[in-house]
C-alpha positions in Angstrom: 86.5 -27.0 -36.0 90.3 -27.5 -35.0 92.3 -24.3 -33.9 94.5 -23.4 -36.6 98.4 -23.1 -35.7 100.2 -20.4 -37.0 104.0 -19.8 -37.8 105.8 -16.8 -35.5 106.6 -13.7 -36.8 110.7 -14.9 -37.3 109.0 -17.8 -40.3 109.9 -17.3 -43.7 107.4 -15.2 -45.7 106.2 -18.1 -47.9 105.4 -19.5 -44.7 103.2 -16.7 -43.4 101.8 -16.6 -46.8 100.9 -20.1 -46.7 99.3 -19.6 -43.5 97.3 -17.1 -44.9 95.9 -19.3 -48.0 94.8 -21.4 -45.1 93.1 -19.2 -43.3 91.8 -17.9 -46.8 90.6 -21.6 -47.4 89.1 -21.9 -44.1 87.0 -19.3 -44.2 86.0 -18.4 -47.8 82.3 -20.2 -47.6 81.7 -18.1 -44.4 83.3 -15.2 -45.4 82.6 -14.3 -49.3 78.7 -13.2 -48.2 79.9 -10.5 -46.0 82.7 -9.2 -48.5 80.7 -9.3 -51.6 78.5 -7.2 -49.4 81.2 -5.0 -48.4 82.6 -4.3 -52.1 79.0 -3.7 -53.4 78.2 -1.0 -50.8 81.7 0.8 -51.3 81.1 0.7 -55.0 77.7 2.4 -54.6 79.5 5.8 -55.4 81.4 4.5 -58.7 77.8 2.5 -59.8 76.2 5.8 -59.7 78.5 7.9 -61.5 78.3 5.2 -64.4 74.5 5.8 -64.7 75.0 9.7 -65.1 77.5 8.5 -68.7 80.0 11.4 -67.3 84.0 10.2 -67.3 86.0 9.9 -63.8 88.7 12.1 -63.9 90.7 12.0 -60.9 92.2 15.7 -61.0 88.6 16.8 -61.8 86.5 14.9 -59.0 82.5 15.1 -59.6 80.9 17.8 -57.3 77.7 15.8 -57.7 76.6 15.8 -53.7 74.9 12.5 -54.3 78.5 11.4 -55.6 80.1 12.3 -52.0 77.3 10.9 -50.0 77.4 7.7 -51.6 81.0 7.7 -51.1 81.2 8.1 -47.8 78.1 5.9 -46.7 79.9 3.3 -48.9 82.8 3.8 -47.1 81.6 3.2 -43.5 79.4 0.5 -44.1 82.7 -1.0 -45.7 84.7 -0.5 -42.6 81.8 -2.4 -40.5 81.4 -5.0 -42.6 85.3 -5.4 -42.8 85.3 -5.7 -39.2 82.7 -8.2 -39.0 84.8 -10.4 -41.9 88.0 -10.1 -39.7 86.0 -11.3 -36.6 84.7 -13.9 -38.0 87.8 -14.9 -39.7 89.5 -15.0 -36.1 86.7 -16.6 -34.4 87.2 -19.8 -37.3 90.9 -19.5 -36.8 90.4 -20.1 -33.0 88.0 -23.2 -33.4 85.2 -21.4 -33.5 81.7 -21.0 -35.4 80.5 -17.8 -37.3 77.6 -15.7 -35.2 76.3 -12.8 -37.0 75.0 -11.3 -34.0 77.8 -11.5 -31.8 80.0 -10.5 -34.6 77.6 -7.6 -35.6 77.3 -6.1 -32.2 81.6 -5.9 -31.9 82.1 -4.5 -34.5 79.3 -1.8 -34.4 81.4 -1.5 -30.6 84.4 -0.7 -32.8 83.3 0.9 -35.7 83.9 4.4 -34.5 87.2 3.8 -33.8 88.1 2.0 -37.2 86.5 5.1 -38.7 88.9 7.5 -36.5 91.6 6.0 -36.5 91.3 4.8 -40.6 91.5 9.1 -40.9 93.9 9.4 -38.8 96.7 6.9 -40.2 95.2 8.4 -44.2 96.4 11.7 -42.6 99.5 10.1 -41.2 100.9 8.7 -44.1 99.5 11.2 -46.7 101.8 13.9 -44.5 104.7 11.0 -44.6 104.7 11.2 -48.3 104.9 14.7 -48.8 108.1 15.1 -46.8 110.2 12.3 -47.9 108.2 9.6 -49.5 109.9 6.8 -47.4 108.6 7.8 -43.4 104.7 7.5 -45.4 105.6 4.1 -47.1 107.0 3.0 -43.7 103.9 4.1 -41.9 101.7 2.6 -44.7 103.2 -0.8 -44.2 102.9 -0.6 -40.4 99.1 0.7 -40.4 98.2 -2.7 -42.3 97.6 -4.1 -39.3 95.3 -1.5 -37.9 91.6 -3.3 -38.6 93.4 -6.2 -36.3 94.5 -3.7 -33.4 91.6 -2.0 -33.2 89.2 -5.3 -33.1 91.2 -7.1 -30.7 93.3 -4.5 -28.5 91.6 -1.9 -26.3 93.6 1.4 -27.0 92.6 5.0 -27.7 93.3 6.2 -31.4 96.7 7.7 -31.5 97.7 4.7 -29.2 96.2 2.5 -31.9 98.9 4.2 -34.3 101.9 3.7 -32.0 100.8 -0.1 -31.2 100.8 -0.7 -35.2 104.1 0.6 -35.5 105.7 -1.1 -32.9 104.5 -4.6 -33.9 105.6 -4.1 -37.4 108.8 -2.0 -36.9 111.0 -5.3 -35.9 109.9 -7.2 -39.1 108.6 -4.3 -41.4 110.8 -5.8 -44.6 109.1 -9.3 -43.9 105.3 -7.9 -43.2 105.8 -5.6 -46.6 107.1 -8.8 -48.4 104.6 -10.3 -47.1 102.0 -7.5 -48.3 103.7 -7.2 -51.8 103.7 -10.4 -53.1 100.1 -11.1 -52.4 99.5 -8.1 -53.7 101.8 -9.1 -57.1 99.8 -12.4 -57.4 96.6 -10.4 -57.1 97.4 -8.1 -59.5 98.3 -11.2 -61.8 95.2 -12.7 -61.2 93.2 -9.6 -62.4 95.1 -9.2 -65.4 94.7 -13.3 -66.7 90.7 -13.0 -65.3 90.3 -9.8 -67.6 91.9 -11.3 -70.4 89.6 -14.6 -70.4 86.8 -12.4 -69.9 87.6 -10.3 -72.9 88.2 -13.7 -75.1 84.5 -14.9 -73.4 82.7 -11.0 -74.2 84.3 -11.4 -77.6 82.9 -14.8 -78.6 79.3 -14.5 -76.8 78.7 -10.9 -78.6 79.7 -12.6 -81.9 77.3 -15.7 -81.0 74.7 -13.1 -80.9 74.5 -12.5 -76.9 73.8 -9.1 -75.7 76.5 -6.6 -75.4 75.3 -5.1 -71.7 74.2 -8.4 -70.5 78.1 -9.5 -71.6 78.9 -6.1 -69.1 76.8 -7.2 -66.3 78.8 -10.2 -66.5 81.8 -8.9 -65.8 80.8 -6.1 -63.6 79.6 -9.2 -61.5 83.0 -11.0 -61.8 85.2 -7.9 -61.3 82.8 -7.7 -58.0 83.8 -11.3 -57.2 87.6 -10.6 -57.7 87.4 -7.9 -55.1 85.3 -9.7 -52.6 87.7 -12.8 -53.2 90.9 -10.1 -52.1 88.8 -8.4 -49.0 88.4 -12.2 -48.0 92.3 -13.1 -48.9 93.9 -10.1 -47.4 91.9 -10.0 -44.2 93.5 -13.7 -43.4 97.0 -11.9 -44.2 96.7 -9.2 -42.2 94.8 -11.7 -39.1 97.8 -14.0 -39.8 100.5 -11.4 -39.7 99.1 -9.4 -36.4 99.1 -12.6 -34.4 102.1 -13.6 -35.5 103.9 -10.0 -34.8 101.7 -9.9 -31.3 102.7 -13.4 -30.1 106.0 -12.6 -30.5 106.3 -8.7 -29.3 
């Protein structure tokens, strides 16, 4: 498999973006297994909540303990399998083949400190919000590239922070560009994928097909749509670290 050349940091966004659909492209077949896998198990805690026929309500969060474990199991097994998407995503991107076990046994090297540090920048830009809004959306853009830093640099957790912010802080207008109109067209995406669905769930239950099997279906697609964005926004943030680290 050819090494894939990227643009520099100083490219147009469209560029970077385009660089990113190839990566996307690239390594969709190889990657869509692992983040289907990852969405499912971070969705454990929302599946189960369903089956209890209780309403989320975000300023009233369930105290259910089975709620919190699933949450936070979900959660972690995310961040590994995250990490083993973006390492394999890399590995392609360098001419490389996919190895499970070699990609398994890095990230499970890592995954404490995406787990720390993933805390840490939360905190970080959750304290940057409550004093002036802007210093938390600037830290949120620069902590994008954090999975990245953490997989492929060898740095203690707050020095993870300051590395993030110091690749990003020369082009932080292009890398949240970058980030919001992927984001736009993703958002896009959902809203014209919902709508044929409804149109689909509307005719089949009319046709006579069953209503939940119509709602397993999309469960199963709304799955897909997420799993297709993991997949998507891993090759951004890939494409925009070594850009900004080739360049710093």
């Amino acid at each position: 498999m050819p090494q894939l050349k990227l643009p520099p940091l100083s490219a147009p966004v469209s560029d970077l973006l385009d660089a990113a659909t190839a990566v996307f492209r690239m390594t969709l077949a190889k990657g869509m297994p692992v983040a289907l896998f990852a969405m499912l198990l971070k969705a454990l805690a929302a599946m189960y909540w369903e089956t209890t026929g209780k309403p989320m309500d975000f300023f009233h969060p369930p105290l259910d303990p089975k709620f919190w474990t699933l949450t936070v199991v979900g959660l972690l097994c995310y961040e590994f399998l995250a990490a083993i998407l973006m390492l394999r995503q890399h590995a392609m991107m360098d001419g490389g083949v996919p190895n499970l076990r070699r990609e398994a046994a890095v990230a499970l090297r890592r995954w404490p400190m995406l787990v720390v540090t993933s805390i840490l920048g939360g905190v970080a830009v959750f304290a940057g919000m409550l004093l002036l809004i802007g210093p938390g959306i600037y830290l949120l853009v620069c902590f994008l590239l954090m999975r990245p830093v953490v997989l492929f640099e060898s740095a203690g957790p707050l020095q993870v922070l300051v590395r993030c912010v110091r690749l990003v802080q020369r082009a932080w207008a292009k890398v949240m560009a970058a980030a919001v109109i992927a984001g736009l067209i993703f958002v896009v995406c959902v809203f014209a994928a919902a709508a044929l669905l409804g149109i689909v769930d509307v005719v089949a239950v009319g046709l006579g097909a069953p209503r939940e099997a119509m709602h397993a279906i999309e469960a199963a697609c709304q799955l897909g749509g997420w799993a297709l964005a993991l997949v998507y926004f891993s090759a951004l943030w890939l494409v925009l670290y070594s850009a900004a680290s080739s360049s710093a």
